[in-house]
MARKE-364282 format. One record per residue (C-alpha): residue in one letter; x, y negated, z. Coordinates in pm, 1 decimal. Layout:
<vexros>
{code a	east X	north Y	up Z} .
...
</vexros>
This chain:
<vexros>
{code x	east 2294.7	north -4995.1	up -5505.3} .
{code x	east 2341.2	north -4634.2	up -5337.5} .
{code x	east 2068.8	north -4436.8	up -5274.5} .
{code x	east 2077.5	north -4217.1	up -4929.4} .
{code x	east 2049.0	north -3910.4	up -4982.8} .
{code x	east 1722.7	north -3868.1	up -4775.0} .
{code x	east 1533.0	north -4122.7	up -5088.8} .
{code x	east 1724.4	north -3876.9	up -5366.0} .
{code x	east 1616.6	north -3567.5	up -5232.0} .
{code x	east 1209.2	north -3691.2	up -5170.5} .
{code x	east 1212.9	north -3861.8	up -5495.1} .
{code x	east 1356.2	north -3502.5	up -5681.4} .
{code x	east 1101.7	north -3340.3	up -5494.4} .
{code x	east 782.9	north -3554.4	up -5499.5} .
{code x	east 893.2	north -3608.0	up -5935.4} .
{code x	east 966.7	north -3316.5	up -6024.1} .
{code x	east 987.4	north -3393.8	up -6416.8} .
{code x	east 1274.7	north -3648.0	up -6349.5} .
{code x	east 1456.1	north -3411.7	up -6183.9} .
{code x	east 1649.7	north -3657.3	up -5993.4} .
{code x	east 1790.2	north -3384.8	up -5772.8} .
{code x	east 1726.0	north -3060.4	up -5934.1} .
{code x	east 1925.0	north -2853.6	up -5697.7} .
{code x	east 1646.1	north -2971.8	up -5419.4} .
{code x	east 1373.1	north -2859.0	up -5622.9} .
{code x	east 1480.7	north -2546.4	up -5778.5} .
{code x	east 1602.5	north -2487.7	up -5364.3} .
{code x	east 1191.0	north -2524.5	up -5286.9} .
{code x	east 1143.8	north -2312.8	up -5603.3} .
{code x	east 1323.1	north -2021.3	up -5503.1} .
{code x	east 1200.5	north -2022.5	up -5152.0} .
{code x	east 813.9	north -2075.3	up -5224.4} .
{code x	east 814.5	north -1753.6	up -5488.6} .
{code x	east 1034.0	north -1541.0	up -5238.0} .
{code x	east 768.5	north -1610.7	up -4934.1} .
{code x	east 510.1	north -1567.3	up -5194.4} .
{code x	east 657.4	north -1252.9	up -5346.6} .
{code x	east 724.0	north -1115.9	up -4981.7} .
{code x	east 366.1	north -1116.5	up -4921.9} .
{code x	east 244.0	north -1031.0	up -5232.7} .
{code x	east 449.9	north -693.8	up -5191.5} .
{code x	east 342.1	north -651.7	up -4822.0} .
{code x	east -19.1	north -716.5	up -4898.2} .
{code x	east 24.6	north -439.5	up -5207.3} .
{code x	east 206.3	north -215.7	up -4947.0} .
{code x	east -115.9	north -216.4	up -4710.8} .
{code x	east -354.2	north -167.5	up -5000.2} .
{code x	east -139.2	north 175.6	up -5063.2} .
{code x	east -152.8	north 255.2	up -4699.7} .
{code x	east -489.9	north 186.6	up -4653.1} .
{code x	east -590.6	north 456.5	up -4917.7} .
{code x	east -338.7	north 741.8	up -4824.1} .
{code x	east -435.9	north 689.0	up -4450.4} .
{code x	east -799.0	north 725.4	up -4551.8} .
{code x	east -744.3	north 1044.2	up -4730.6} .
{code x	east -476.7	north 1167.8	up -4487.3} .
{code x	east -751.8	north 1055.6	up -4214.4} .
{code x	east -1045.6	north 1262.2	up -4388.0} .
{code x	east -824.0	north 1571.5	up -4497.6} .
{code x	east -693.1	north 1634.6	up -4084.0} .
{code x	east -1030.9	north 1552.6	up -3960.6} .
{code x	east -1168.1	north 1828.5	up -4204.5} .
{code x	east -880.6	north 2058.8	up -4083.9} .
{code x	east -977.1	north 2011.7	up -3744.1} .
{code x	east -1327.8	north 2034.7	up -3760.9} .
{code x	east -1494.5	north 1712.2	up -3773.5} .
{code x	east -1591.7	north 1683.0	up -4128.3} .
{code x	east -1833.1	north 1460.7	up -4053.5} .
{code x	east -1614.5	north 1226.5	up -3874.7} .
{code x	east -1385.2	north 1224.2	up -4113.2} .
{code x	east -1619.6	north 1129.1	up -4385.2} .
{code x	east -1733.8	north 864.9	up -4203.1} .
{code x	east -1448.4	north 686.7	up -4143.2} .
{code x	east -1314.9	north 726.3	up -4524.2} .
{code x	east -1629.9	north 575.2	up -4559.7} .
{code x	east -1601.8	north 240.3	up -4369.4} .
{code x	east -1245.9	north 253.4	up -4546.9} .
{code x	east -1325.1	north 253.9	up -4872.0} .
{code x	east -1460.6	north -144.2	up -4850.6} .
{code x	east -1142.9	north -210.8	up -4713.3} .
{code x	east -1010.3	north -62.1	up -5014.4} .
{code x	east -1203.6	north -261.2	up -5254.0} .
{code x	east -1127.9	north -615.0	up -5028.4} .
{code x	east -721.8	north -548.4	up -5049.3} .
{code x	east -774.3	north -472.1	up -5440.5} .
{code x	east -968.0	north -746.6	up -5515.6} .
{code x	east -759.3	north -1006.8	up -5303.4} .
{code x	east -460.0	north -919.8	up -5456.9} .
{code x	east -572.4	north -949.8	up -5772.4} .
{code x	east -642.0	north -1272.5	up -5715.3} .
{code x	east -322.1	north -1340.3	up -5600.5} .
{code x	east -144.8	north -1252.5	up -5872.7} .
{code x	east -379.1	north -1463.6	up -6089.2} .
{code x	east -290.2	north -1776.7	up -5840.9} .
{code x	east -179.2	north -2075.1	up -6091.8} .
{code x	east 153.4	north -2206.9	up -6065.3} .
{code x	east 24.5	north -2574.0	up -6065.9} .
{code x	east 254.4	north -2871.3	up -6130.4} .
{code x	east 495.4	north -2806.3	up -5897.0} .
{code x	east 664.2	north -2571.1	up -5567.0} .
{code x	east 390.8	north -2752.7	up -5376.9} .
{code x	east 128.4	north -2721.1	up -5577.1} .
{code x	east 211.0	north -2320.1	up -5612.1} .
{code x	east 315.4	north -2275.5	up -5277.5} .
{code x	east -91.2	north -2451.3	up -5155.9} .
{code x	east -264.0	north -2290.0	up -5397.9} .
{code x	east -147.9	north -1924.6	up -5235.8} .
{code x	east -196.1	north -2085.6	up -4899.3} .
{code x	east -575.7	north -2178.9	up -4982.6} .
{code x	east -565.9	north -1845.8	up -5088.3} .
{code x	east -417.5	north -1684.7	up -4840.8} .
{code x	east -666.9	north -1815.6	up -4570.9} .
{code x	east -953.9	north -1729.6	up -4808.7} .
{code x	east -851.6	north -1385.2	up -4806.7} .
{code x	east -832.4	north -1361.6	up -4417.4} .
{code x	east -1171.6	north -1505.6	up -4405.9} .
{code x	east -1326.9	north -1242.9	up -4652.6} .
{code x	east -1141.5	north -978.2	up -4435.5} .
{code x	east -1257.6	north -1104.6	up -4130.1} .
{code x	east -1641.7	north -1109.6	up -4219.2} .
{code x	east -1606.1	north -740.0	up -4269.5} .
{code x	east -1413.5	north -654.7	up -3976.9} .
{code x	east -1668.7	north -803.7	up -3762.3} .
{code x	east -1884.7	north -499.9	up -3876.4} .
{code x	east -1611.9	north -210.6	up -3912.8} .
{code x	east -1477.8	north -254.4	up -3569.6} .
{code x	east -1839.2	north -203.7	up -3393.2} .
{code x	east -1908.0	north 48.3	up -3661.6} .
{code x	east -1593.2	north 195.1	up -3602.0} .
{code x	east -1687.8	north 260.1	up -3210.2} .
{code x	east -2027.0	north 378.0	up -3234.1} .
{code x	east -1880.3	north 654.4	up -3458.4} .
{code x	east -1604.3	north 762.9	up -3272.5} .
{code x	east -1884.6	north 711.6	up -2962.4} .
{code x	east -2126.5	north 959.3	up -3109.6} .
{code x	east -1863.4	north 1206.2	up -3196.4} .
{code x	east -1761.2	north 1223.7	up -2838.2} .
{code x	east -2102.7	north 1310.1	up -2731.0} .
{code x	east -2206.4	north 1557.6	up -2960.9} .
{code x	east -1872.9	north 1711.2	up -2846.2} .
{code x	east -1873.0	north 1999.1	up -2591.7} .
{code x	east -1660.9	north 1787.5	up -2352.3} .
{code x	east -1971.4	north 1491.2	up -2379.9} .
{code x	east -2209.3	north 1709.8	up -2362.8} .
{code x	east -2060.9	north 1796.1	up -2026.4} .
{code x	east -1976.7	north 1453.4	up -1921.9} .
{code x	east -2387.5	north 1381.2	up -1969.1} .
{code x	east -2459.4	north 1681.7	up -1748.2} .
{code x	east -2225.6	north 1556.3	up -1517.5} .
{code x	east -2366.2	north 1159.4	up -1544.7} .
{code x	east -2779.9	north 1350.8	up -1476.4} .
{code x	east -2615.8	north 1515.6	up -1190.6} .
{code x	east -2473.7	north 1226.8	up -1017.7} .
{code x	east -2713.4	north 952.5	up -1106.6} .
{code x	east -3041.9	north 1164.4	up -1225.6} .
{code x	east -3320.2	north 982.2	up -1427.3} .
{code x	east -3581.1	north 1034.0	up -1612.2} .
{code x	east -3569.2	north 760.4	up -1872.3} .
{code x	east -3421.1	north 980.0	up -2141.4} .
{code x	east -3317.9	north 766.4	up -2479.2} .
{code x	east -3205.7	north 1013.1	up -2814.2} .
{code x	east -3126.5	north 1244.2	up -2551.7} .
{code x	east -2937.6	north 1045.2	up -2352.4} .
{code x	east -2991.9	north 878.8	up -1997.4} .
{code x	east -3095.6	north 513.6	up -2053.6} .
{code x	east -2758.4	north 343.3	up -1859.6} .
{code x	east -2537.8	north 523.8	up -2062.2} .
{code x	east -2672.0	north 414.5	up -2391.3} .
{code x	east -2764.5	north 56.7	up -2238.1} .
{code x	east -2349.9	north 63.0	up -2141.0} .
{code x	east -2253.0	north 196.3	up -2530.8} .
{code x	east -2467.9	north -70.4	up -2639.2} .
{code x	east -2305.0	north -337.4	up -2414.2} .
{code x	east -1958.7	north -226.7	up -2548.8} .
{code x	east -2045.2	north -223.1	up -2914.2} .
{code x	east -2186.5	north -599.3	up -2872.8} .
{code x	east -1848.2	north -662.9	up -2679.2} .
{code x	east -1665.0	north -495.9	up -3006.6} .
{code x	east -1861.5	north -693.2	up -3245.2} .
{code x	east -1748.2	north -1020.7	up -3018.5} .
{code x	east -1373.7	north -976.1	up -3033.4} .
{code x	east -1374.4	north -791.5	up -3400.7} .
{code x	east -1235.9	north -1152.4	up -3562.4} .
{code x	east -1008.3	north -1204.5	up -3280.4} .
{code x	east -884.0	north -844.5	up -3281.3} .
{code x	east -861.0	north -843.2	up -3624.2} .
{code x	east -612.1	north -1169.3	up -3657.4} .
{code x	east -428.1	north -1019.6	up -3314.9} .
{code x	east -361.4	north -684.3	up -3545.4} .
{code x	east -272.4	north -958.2	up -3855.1} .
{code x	east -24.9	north -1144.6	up -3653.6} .
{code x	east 178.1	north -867.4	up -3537.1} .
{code x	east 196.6	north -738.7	up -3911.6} .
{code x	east 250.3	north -1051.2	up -4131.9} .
{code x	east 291.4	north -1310.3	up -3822.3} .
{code x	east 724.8	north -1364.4	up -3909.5} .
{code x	east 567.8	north -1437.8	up -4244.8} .
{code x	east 294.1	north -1651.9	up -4149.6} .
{code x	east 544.4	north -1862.8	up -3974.0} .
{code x	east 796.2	north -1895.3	up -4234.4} .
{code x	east 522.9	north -2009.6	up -4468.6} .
{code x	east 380.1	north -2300.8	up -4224.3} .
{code x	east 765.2	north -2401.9	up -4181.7} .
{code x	east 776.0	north -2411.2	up -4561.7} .
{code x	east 466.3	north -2597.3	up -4615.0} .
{code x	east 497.4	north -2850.3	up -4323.8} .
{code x	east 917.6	north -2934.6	up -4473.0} .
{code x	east 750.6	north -3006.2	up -4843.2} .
{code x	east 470.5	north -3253.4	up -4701.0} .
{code x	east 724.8	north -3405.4	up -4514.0} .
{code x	east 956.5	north -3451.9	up -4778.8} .
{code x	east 590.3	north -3600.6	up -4972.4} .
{code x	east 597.6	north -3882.7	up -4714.4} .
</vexros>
C-alpha cells in the first residue's frame, strides 16, 4: 500500500535514524540551528553592547561632570555583564540531543531559564536604576531649586535627609511602583528586541510537536 505523504513525513521526523524522509528532517535541521544560531549571535551582540555602552556611559558622564553617576550606573551594569556572559556560555554548551526536537527544546528550556535569571535582577536594577538617577537630580542645582520651590509652595516642617517628607514619601511610592513593573518592563523591552524571533521559534516548536502527534 501507499503511504500519504502526511504518515511519511511524521514517521521521518518522529524516527529520525530510519530516515524515511530525510529531506523533512534535515528541512527541521537546518531551520532549528539557523533560529538557534540567530539568537545565539543576537544574544552575543547585546553582551558586546552592554559593555561598550557601560564604558561609553561612564566615560561621557565623567566628561560632563557626574563622575559619580557615571560610576554608579557602570556599576549596576557590570552584573548585567556577568548574566549575558554566563548565559551564553551556556548556550553554546546546550547538547544537541537525539534529534531537531530534542536540540531545538533543550535551547528553548534554556532560553526561558535565561529570561528568568535576567528577570530576577531586573526587578532590582530598574528601582535601583531610579533612585540613582532620582538623587542625582536633587543634589543638582536645578533640584535644589525645585525643593526651594516645593518649601515655598507647600512649607513643612517634617524635614527627611534634607528633604520635605511628601517628596520623599512620593520618590518612595515611585520606586515601589518601579520595582512592580521591573519584570513586566523588562519582557516589554525583550519583546521589542528578540520578539520576531521569539515568534519564529514558538512557530517552529509548535509545527515539530505537531508533526510528533
Amino acid at each position: 500500500m501507499t503511504k500519504s505523504i502526511e504518515t511519511i513525513w511524521k514517521n521521518g521526523f518522529v524516527n529520525e535514524p530510519s530516515l524515511t524522509a530525510p529531506k523533512i528532517n534535515n528541512l527541521y535541521d537546518r531551520k532549528s540551528q539557523n533560529i538557534v544560531d540567530k539568537l545565539r549571535n543576537m544574544f552575543s551582540q547585546n553582551l558586546k553592547a552592554i559593555v561598550l555602552g557601560s564604558i561609553f556611559v561612564l566615560i561621557m558622564m565623567s566628561i560632563n561632570g557626574l563622575p559619580f553617576l557615571g560610576i554608579y550606573l557602570f556599576c549596576l551594569m557590570l552584573p548585567l555583564m556577568f548574566i549575558a556572559k554566563r548565559e551564553l556560555n551556556k548556550s553554546v554548551n546546550l547538547s544537541k540531543g537525539q534529534s531537531s526536537y530534542d536540540y531545538i527544546m533543550n535551547f528553548n528550556n534554556w532560553l526561558n531559564s535565561s529570561m528568568a535569571a535576567y528577570a530576577q535582577y531586573y526587578k532590582v536594577f530598574y528601582p535601583l536604576l531610579f533612585i540613582g538617577l532620582a538623587v542625582q537630580g536633587i543634589v543638582s542645582e536645578d533640584g535644589s531649586r525645585l525643593i526651594a520651590q516645593l518649601l515655598e509652595a507647600f512649607p513643612t516642617d517634617i524635614i527627611i535627609l534634607g528633604l520635605p517628607y511628601y517628596l520623599l514619601i512620593g520618590l518612595i511610592i515611585v520606586t515601589l511602583i518601579v520595582a512592580r513593573f521591573a519584570e513586566a518592563l523588562y519582557r516589554f523591552d525583550l519583546n521589542i528586541i528578540y520578539g520576531r524571533q521569539f515568534k519564529k521559534l514558538e512557530e517552529l516548536i509548535a509545527d515539530m510537536e505537531e508533526l510528533r502527534k
